[in-house]
PyMOL commands that place a pseudoatom at each C-alpha (Angstrom):
pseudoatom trace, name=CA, resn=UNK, resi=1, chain=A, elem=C, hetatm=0, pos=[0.000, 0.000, 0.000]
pseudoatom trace, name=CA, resn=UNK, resi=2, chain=A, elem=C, hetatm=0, pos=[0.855, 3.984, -0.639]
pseudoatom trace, name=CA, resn=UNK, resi=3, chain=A, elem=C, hetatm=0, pos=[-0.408, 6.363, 1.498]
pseudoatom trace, name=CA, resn=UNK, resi=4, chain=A, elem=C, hetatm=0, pos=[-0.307, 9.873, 0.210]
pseudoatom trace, name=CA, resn=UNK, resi=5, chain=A, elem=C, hetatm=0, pos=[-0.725, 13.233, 2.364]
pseudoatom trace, name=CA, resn=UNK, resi=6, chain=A, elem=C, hetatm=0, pos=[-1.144, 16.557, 0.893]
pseudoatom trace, name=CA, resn=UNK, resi=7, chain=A, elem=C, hetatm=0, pos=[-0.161, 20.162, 2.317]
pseudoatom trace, name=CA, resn=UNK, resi=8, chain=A, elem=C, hetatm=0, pos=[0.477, 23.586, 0.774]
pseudoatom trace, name=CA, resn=UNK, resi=9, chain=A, elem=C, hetatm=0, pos=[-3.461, 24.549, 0.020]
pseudoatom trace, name=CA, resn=UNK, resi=10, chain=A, elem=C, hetatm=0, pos=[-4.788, 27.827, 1.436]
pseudoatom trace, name=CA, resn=UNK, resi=11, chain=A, elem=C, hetatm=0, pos=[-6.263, 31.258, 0.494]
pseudoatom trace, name=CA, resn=UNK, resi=12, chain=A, elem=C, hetatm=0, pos=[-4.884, 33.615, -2.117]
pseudoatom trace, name=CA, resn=UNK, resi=13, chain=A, elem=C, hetatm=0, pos=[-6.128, 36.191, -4.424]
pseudoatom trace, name=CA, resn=UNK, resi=14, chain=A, elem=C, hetatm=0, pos=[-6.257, 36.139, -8.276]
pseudoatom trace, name=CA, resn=UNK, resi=15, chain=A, elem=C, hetatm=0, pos=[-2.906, 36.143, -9.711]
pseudoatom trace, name=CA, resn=UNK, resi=16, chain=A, elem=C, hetatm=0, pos=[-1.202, 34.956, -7.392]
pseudoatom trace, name=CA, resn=UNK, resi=17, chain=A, elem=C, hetatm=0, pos=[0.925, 31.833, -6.283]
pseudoatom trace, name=CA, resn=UNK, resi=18, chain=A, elem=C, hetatm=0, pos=[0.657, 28.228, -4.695]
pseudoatom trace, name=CA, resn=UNK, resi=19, chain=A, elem=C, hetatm=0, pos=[2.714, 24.991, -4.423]
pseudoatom trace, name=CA, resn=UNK, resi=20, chain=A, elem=C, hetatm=0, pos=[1.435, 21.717, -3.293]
pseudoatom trace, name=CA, resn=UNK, resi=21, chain=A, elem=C, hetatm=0, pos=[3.109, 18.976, -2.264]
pseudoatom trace, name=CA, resn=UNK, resi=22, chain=A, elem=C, hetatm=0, pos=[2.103, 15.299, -1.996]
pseudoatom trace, name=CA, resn=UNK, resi=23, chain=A, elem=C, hetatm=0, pos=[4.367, 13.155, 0.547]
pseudoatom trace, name=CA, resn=UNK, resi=24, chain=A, elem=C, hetatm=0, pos=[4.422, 9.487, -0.171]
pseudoatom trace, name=CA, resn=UNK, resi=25, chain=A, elem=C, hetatm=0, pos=[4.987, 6.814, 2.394]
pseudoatom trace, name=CA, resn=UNK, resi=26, chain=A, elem=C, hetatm=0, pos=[4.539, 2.685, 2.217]
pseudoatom trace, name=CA, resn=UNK, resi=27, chain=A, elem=C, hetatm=0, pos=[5.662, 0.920, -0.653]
pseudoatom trace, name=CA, resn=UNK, resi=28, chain=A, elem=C, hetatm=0, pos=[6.851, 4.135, -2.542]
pseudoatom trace, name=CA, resn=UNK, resi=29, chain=A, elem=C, hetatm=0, pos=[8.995, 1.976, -5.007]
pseudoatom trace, name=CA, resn=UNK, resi=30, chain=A, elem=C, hetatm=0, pos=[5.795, 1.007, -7.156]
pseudoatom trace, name=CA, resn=UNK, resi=31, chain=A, elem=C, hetatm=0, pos=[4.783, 4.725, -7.401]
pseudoatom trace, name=CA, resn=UNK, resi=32, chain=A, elem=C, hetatm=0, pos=[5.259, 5.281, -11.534]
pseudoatom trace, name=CA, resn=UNK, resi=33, chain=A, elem=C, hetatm=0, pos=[2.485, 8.058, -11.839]
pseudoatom trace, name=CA, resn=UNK, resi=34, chain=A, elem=C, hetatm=0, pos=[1.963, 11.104, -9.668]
pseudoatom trace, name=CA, resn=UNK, resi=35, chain=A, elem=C, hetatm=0, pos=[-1.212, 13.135, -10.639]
pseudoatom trace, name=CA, resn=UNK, resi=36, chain=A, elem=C, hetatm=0, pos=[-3.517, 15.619, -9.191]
pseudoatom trace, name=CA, resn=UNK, resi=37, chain=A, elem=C, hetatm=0, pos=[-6.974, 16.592, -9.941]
pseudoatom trace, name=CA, resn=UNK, resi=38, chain=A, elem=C, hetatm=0, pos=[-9.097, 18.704, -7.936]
pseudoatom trace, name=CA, resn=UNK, resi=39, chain=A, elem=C, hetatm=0, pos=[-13.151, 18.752, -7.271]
pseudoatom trace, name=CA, resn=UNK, resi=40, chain=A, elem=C, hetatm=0, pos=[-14.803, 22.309, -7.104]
pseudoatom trace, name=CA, resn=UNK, resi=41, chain=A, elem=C, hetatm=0, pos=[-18.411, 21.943, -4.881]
pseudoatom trace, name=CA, resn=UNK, resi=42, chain=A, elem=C, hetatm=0, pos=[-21.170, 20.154, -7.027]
pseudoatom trace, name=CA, resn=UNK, resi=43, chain=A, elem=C, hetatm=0, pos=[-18.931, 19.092, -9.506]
pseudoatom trace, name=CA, resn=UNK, resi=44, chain=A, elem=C, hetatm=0, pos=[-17.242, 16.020, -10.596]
pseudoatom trace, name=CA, resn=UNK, resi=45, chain=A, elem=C, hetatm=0, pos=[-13.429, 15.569, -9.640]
pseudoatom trace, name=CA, resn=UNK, resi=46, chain=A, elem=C, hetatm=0, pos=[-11.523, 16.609, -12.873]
pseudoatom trace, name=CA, resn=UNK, resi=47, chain=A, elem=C, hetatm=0, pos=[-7.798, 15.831, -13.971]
pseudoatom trace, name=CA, resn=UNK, resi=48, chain=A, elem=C, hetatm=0, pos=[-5.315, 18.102, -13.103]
pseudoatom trace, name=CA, resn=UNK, resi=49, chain=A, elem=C, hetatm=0, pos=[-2.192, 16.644, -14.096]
pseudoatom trace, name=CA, resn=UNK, resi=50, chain=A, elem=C, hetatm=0, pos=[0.247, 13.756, -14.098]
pseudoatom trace, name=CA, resn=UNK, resi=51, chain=A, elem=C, hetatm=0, pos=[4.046, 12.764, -14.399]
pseudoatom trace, name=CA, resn=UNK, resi=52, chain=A, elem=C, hetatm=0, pos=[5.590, 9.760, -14.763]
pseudoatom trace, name=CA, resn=UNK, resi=53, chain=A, elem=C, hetatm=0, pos=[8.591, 8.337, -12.644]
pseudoatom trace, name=CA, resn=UNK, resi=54, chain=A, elem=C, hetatm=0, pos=[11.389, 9.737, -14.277]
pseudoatom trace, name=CA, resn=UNK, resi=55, chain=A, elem=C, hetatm=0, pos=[9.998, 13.299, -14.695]
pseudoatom trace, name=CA, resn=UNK, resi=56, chain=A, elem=C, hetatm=0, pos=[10.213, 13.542, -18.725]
pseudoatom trace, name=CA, resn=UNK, resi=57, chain=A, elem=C, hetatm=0, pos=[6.834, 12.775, -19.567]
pseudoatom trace, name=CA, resn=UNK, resi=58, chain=A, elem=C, hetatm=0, pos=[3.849, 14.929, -18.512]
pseudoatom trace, name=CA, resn=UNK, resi=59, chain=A, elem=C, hetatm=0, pos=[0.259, 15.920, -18.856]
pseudoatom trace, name=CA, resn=UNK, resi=60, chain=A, elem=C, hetatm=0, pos=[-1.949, 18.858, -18.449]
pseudoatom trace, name=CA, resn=UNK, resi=61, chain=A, elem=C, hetatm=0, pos=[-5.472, 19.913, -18.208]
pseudoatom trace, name=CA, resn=UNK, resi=62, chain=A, elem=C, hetatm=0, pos=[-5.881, 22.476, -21.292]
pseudoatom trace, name=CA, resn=UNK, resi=63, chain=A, elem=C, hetatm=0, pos=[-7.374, 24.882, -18.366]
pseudoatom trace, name=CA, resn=UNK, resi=64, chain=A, elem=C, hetatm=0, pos=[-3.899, 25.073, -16.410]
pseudoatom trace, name=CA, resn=UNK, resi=65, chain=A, elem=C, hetatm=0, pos=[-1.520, 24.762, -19.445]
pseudoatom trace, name=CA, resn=UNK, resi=66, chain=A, elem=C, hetatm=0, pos=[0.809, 27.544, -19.043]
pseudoatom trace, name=CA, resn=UNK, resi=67, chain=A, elem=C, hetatm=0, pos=[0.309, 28.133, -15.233]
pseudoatom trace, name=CA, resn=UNK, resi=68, chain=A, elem=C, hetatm=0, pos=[0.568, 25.151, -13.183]
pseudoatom trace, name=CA, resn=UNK, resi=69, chain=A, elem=C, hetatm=0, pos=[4.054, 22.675, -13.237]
pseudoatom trace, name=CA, resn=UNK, resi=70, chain=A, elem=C, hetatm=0, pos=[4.108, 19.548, -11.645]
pseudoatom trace, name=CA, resn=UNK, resi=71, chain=A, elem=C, hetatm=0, pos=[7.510, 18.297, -10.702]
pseudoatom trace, name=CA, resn=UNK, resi=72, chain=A, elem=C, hetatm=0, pos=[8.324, 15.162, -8.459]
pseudoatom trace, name=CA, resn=UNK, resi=73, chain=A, elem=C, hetatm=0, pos=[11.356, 14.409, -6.168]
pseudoatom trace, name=CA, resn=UNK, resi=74, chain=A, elem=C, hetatm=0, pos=[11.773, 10.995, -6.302]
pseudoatom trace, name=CA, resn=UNK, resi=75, chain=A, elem=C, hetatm=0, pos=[15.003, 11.106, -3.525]
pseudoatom trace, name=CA, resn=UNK, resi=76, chain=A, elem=C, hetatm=0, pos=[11.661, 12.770, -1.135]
pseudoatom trace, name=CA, resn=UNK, resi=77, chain=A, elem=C, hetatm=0, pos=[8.839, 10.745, -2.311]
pseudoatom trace, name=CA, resn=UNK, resi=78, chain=A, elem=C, hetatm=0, pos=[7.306, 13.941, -2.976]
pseudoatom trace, name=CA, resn=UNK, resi=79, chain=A, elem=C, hetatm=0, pos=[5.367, 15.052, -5.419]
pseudoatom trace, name=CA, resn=UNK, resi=80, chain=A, elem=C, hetatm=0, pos=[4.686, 18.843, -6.315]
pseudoatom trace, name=CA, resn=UNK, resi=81, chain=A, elem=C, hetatm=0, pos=[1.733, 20.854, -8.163]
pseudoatom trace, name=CA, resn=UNK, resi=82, chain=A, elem=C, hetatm=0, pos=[3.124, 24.309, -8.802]
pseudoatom trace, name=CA, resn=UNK, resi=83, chain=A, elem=C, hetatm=0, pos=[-0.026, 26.774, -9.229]
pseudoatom trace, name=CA, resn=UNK, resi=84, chain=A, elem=C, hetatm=0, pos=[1.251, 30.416, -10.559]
pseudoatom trace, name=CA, resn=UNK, resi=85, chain=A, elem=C, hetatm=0, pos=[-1.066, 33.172, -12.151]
pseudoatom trace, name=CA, resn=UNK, resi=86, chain=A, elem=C, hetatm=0, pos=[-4.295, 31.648, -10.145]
pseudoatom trace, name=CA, resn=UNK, resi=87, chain=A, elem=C, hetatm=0, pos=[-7.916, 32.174, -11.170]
pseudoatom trace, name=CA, resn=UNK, resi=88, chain=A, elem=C, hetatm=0, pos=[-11.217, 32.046, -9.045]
pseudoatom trace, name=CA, resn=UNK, resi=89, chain=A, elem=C, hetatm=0, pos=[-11.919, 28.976, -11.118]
pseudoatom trace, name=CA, resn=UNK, resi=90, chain=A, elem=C, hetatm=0, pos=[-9.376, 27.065, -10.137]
pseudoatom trace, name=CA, resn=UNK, resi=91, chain=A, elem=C, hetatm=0, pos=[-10.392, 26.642, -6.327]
pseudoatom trace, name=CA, resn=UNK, resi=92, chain=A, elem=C, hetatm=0, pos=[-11.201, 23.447, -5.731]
pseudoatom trace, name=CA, resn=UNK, resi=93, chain=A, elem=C, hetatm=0, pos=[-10.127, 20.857, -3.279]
pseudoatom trace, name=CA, resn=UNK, resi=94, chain=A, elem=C, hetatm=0, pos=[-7.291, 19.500, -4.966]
pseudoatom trace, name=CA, resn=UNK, resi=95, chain=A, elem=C, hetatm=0, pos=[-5.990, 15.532, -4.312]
pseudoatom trace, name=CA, resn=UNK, resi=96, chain=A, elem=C, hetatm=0, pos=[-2.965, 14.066, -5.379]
pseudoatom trace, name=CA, resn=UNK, resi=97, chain=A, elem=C, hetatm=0, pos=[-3.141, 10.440, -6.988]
pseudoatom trace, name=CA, resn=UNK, resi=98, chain=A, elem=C, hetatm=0, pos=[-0.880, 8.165, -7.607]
pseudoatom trace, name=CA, resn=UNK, resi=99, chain=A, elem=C, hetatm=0, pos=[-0.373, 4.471, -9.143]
pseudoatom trace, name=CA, resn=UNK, resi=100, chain=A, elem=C, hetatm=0, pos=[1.710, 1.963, -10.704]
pseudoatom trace, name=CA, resn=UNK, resi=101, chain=A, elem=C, hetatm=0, pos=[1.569, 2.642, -14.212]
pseudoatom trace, name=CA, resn=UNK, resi=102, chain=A, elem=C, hetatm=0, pos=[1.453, 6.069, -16.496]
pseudoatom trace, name=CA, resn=UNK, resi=103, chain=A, elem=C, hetatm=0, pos=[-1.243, 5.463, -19.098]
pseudoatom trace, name=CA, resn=UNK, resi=104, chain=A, elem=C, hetatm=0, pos=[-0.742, 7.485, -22.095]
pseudoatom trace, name=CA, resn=UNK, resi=105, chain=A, elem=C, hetatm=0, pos=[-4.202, 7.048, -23.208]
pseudoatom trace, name=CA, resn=UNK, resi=106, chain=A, elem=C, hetatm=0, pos=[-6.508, 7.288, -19.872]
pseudoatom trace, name=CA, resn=UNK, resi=107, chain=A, elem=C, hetatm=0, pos=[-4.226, 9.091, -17.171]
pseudoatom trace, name=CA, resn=UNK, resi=108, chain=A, elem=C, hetatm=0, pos=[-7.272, 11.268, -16.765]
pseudoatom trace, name=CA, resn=UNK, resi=109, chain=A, elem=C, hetatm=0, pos=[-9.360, 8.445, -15.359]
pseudoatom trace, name=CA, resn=UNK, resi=110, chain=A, elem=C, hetatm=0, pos=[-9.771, 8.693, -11.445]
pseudoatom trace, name=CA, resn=UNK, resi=111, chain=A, elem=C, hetatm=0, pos=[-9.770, 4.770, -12.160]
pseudoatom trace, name=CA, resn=UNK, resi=112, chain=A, elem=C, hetatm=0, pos=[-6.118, 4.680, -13.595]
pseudoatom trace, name=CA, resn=UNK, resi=113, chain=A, elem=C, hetatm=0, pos=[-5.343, 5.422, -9.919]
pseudoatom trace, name=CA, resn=UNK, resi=114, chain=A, elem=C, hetatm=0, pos=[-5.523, 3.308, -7.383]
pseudoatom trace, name=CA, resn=UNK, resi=115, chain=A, elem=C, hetatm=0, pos=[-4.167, 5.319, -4.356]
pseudoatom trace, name=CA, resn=UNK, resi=116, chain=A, elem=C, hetatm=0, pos=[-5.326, 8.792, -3.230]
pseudoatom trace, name=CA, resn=UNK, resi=117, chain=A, elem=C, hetatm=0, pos=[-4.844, 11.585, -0.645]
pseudoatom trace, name=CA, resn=UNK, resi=118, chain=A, elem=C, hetatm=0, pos=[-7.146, 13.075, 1.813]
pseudoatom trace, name=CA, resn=UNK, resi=119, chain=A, elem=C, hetatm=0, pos=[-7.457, 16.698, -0.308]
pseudoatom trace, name=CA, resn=UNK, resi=120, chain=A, elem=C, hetatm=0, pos=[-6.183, 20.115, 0.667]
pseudoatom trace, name=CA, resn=UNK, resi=121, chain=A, elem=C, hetatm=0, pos=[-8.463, 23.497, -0.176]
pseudoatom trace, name=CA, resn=UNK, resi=122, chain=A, elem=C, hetatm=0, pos=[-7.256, 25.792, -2.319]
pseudoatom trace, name=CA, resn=UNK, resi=123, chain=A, elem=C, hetatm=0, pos=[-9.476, 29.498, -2.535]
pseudoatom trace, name=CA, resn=UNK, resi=124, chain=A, elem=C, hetatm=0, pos=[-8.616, 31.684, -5.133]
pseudoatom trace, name=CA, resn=UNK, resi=125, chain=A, elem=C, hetatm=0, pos=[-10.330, 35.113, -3.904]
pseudoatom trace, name=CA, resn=UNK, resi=126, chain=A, elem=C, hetatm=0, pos=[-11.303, 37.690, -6.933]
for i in range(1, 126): cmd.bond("trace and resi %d" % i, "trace and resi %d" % (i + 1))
show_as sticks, trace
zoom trace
């Protein structure tokens, strides 16, 4: 098993700047793919983004493309969501995933998945 525990969420006004990070503990060595998607109130939890092991292969929502980085530290078992130039649309609370393979087809499948974090809030204030 892989438990996952995320940190870094909070308040912050339009424009500005957050990083998340997503600890991993437990059998860390069959952690491939680190994602995070996030679920805004009455809606469905959407993809975020994803990176594979060895940090060359990634994946974006088109609605964060140019804004949001995800990076991973492998030597930590941490993983990172790096949120610049923030919207009011983008709070949500936001969960880091992770699993044993990186699907280059379906990595925006909560199913492709099979471990998961407890959330942390980010509020984007207008």
């Amino acid at each position: 098993q892989v438990q996952l525990v995320e940190s870094g969420g909070g308040l912050v006004q339009t424009g500005g700047s957050l990083r998340l990070s997503c600890s991993t503990s437990g059998r860390t060595g069959s952690v491939v793919a680190m994602a995070w998607f996030r679920q805004a109130p009455g809606k469905e939890r959407e993809f975020v983004s994803v990176i594979n092991r060895d940090g060359d292969s990634t994946n974006y929502a088109d609605a964060v493309k140019g804004r949001f980085t995800i990076p991973r530290d492998n030597a930590e078992n941490t993983g990172y969501l790096q949120m610049n130039s923030l919207k009011p649309e983008d709070t949500a609370t936001y969960y880091c995933a992770a699993g044993p393979y990186y699907y280059t087809k379906s990595f925006d499948y909560t199913r492709s998945y099979p471990y998961w974090g407890q959330g942390t809030q980010v509020t984007v204030s207008s």
